[in-house]
C-alpha positions in Angstrom: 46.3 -0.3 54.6 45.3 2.9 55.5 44.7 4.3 58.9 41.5 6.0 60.6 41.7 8.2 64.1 44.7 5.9 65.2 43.4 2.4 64.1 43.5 0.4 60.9 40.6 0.7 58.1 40.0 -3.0 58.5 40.1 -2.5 62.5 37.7 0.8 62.5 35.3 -1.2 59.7 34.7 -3.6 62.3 34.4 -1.5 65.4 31.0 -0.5 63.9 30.2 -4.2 63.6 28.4 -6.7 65.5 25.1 -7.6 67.0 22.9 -4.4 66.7 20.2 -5.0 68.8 22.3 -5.3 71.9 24.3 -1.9 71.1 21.0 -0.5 70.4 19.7 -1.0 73.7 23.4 -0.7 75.5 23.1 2.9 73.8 19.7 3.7 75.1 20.5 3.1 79.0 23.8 4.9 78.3 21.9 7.8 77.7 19.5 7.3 80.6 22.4 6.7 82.9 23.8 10.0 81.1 21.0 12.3 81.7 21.3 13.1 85.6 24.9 13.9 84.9 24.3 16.1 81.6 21.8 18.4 83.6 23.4 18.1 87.2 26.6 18.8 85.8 25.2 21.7 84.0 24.0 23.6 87.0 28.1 23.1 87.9 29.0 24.9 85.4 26.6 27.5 85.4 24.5 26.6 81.8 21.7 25.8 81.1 20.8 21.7 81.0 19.8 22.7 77.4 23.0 23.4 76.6 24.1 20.6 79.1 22.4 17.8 77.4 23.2 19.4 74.0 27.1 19.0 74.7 26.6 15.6 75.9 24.5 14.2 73.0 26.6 16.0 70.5 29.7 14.9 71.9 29.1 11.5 72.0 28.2 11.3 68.6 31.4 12.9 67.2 33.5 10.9 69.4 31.5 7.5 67.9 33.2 8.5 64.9 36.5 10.4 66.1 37.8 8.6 69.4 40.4 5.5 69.1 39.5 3.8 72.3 36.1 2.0 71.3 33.0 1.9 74.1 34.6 4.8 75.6 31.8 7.4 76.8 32.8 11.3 77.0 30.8 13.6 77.5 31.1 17.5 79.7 32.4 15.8 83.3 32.5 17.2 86.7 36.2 18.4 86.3 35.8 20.6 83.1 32.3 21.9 84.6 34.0 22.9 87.8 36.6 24.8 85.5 34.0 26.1 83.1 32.3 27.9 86.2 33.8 30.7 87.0 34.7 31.9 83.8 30.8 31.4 82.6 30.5 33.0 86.3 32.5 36.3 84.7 32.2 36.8 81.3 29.3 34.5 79.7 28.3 31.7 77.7 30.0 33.3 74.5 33.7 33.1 76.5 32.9 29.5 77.3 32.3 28.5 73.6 35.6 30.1 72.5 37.6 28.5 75.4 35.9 24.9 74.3 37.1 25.6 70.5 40.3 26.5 71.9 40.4 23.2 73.8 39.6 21.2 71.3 42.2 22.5 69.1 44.8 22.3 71.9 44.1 18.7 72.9 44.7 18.0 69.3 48.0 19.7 69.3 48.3 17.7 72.5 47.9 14.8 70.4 50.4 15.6 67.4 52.9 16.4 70.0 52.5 13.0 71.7 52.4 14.7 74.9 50.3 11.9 76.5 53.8 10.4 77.6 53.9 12.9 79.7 51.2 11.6 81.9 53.5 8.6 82.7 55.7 10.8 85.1 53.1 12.6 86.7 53.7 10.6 90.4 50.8 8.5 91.7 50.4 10.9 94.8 49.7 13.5 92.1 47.3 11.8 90.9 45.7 10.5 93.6 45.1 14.1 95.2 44.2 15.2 91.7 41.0 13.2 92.3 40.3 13.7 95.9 40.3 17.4 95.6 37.9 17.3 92.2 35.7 15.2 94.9 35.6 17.6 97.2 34.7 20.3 94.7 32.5 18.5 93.4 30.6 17.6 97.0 30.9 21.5 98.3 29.4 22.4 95.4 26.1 20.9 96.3 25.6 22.3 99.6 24.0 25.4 98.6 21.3 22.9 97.0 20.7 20.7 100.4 21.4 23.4 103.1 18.9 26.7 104.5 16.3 25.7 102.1 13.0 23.9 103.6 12.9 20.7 105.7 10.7 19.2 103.1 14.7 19.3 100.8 16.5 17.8 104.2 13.6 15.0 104.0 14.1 14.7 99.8 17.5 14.5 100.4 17.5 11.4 102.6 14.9 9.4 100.9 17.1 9.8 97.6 20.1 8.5 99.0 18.1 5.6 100.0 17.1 5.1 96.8 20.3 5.4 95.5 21.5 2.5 97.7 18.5 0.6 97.3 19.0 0.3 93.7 22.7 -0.2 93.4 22.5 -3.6 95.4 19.2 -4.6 93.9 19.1 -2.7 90.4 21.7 -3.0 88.5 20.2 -2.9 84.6 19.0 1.2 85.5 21.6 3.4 86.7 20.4 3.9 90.5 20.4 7.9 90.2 18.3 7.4 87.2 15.6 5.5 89.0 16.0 8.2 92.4 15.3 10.9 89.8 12.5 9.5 87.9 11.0 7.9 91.4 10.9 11.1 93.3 10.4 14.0 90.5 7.0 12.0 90.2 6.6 12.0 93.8 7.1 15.4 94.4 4.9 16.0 91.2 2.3 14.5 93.4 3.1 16.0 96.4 4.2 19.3 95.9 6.5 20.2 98.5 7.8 23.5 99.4 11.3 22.7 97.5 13.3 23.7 94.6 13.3 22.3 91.3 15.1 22.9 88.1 12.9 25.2 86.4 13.7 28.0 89.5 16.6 28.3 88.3 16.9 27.5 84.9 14.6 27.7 81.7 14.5 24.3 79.4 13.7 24.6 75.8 14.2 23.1 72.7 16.9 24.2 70.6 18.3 22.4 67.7 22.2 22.2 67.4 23.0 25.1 65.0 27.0 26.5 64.8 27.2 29.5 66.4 30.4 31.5 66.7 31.1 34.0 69.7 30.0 37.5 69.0 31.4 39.3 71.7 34.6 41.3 71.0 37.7 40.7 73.3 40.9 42.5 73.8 44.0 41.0 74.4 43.6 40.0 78.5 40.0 38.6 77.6 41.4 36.3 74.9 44.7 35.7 77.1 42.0 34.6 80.1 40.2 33.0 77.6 42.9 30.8 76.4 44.1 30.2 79.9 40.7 28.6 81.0 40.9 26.4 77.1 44.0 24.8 78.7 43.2 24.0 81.6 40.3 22.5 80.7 42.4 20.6 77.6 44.3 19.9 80.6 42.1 18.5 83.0 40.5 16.4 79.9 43.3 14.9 78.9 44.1 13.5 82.5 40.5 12.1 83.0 40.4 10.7 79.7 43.8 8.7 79.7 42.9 7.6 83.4 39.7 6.5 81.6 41.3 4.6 78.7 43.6 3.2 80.7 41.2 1.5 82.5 39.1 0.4 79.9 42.6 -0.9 78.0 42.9 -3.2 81.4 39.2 -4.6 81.6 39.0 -5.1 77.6 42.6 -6.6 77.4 43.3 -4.3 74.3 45.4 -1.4 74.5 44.6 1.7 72.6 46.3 5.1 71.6 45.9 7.8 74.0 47.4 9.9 71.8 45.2 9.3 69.2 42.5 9.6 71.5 43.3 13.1 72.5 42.9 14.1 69.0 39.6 12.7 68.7 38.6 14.3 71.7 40.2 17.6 70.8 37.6 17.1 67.7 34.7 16.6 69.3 35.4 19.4 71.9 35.9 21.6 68.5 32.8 20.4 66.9 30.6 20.6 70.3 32.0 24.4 70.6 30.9 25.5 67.2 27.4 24.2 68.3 27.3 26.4 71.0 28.0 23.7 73.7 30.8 23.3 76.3 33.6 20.6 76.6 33.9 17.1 78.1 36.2 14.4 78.3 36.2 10.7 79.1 34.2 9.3 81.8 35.1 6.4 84.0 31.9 4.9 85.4 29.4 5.2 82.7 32.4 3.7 80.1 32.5 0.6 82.5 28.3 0.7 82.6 28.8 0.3 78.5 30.8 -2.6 78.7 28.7 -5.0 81.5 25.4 -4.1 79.5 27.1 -5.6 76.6 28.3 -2.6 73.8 30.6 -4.5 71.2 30.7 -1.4 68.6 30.6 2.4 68.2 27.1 1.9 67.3 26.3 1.9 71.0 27.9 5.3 71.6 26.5 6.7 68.5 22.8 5.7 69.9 23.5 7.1 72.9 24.3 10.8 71.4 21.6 10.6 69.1 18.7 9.5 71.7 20.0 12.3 74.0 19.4 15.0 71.4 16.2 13.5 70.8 15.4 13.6 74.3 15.3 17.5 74.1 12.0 17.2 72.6 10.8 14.5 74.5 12.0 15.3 78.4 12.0 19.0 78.0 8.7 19.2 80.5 9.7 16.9 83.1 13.5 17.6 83.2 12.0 21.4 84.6 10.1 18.9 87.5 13.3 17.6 88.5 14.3 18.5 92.3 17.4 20.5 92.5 18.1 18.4 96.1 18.1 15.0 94.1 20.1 16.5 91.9 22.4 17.2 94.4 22.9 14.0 95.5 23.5 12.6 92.5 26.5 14.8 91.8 27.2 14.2 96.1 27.7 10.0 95.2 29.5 10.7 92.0 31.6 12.8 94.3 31.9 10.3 97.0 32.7 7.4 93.7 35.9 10.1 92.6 37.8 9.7 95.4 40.8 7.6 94.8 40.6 4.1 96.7 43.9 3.7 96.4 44.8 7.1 99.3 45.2 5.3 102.3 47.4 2.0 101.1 49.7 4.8 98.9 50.3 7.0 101.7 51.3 3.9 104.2 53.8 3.0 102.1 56.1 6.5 102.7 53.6 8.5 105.4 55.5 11.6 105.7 56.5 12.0 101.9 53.3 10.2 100.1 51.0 12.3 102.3 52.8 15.5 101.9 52.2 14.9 97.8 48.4 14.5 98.2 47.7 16.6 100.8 49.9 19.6 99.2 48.4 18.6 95.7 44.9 19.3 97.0 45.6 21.9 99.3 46.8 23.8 95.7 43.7 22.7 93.7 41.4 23.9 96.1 43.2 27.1 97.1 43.8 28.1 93.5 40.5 26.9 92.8 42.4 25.2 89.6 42.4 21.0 89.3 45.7 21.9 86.5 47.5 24.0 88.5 48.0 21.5 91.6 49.0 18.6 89.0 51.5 20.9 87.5 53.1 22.8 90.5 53.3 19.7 92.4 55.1 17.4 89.9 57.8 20.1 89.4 58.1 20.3 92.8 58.5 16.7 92.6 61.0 16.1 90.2 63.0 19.1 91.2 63.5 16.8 95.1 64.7 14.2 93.3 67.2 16.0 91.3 68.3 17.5 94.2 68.6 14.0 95.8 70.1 12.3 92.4 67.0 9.5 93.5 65.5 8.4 89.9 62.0 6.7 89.6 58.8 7.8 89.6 57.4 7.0 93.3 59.7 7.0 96.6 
């Protein structure tokens, strides 16, 4: 019987079964719930939502083919975009295409080399301040977008994050910053208040997804910078996709191969960088939004990529309407939604020595700037006490 990304012929076969009409429409409001995301996260990284929206839809359909865990949605997440920024920031949009081909290769190495059981010893309090400081990148990055702009954005903000809570308690088919977007972009359409809105800062146009290889020259620190940023954001991928399996493997009650899922995702982060887009990885909330609106097959995530690369022609116009302050608080509840629930019952259990590895894990990611670097440093620090204490297991 042969074997496809990690699962049986027979098993893949019918992981593209099932009703269609329900993974038709479970793929549509994937890629509505999707959207505010694709461009927010975007503006994160510094590229355009173009390219944004590009890298999502293309992603999603490679990974409908590639990935092992089935229903799982990836696309570019807040914790490549924050490591995508600065080096877009410095040297351009060409040295973020190479660094996402260089990903994707290295998560498949990644893969080969089984180097998911890694993951299993990096300690809780690890990843628990992993997680706390990419939400408090993510919700300092959005300051600049609320903050010494007009009281009219101060006003916007507010009324979207009562939409936003509105519709979670009493909306639950449309994702609720869908409906704050779509409800106030119209408004404001209407109104015309002194604000921002996405096309200040940012030109949307259609583009088709052609390959496109970087041009520029580099010598050897470029590429070595290059490849630096390609592993950390392999790096960060990997962790926020295994997190993300591992979750869904709990609410399906299947298990799946995260090693086989790193080299699906390593191809699809290959494939989206040859198209000129930027790498993505797993992500937790809109997989579990798949599963209650019903997605049985890949056909659902296959929709979903495929609408959003239609929706380049379609929502071109009004994606330029969109406010840049409800954007902002989009990314601000995702933010507030990464923060692990799970920090203050940890840290009870061992105060001094559970808070020092959270606190000293964020205090490196957001000194360095780096989400890798803190879970690396930290858990080497880690196992290095224990050695020194001859303690074994994984938490104290």
């Amino acid at each position: 019987m042969g074997v496809t990304f990690g699962v049986t012929s027979n098993g893949y076969i019918k992981q593209w079964q099932g009703n269609i009409i329900p993974n038709v429409l479970s793929g549509v409001l994937i890629a509505f719930a999707l959207l505010p995301g694709a461009i927010a996260f975007s503006f994160i990284a510094g590229v355009s939502p173009t390219i944004g929206m590009l890298s999502t839809g293309l992603m999603m359909i490679v990974i409908s083919f590639t990935g092992n865990r089935n229903l799982m949605v990836s696309a570019p997440s807040s914790g490549v975009s924050l490591v995508v920024a600065p080096l877009m920031a410095s040297q351009g949009m060409q040295a973020v295409i190479l660094a996402t081909i260089i990903m994707g290769l290295i998560q498949i190495i990644f893969g080969y080399c089984h180097t998911n059981k890694l993951l299993d010893y990096i300690p809780t309090g690890v990843v628990i301040g992993f997680m706390n400081a990419l939400g408090v990148l993510l919700f300092t990055s959005q300051l600049d977008n609320i903050f010494q702009i007009s009281n009219a954005t101060y006003v916007l903000v507010l009324i979207s994050f009562l939409i936003i809570w509105l519709s979670q308690r009493y909306i639950k088919f449309i994702p609720a910053p869908l409906v704050s977007i779509i409800v106030l972009t119209f408004a404001t359409w209407l109104i015309k208040p002194d604000i921002l809105y996405v096309h200040n800062l940012a030109s949307i146009h259609v583009r088709l997804p052609n390959i496109t290889l970087p041009k520029m020259m580099y010598d050897l620190e470029n590429i070595f910078i290059i490849f630096m940023y390609g592993l950390t954001m392999a790096i960060v991928a990997v962790v926020q996709t295994t997190l993300t399996a591992r979750m869904m493997d709990v609410v399906t009650d299947t298990t799946s191969d995260k090693n086989k899922e790193s080299i699906g995702q390593g191809i699809a982060n290959f494939i989206v960088g040859l198209f000129g887009g930027y790498g993505g990885s797993a992500l937790v909330g809109q997989s579990k939004f798949n599963l209650n609106m019903g997605a049985t097959s890949r056909v659902s995530t296959l929709i979903t990529g495929s609408f959003l690369i239609f929706s380049l022609f379609v929502f071109a116009s009004f994606i330029g309407q969109i406010p840049m302050a409800v954007l902002a608080t989009v990314l601000i509840t995702i933010s507030l939604n990464t923060f692990d629930r799970r920090t203050v019952s940890f840290v009870k259990k061992a105060p001094i020595f559970n808070g020092c590895i959270v606190i000293l894990t964020m205090a490196i990611i957001l000194i360095t700037n780096n989400l890798a670097a803190g879970v690396v440093i930290v858990t080497i620090g880690y196992y290095s006490i224990l050695r020194l204490k001859n303690k074994k297991g994984r938490d104290i």
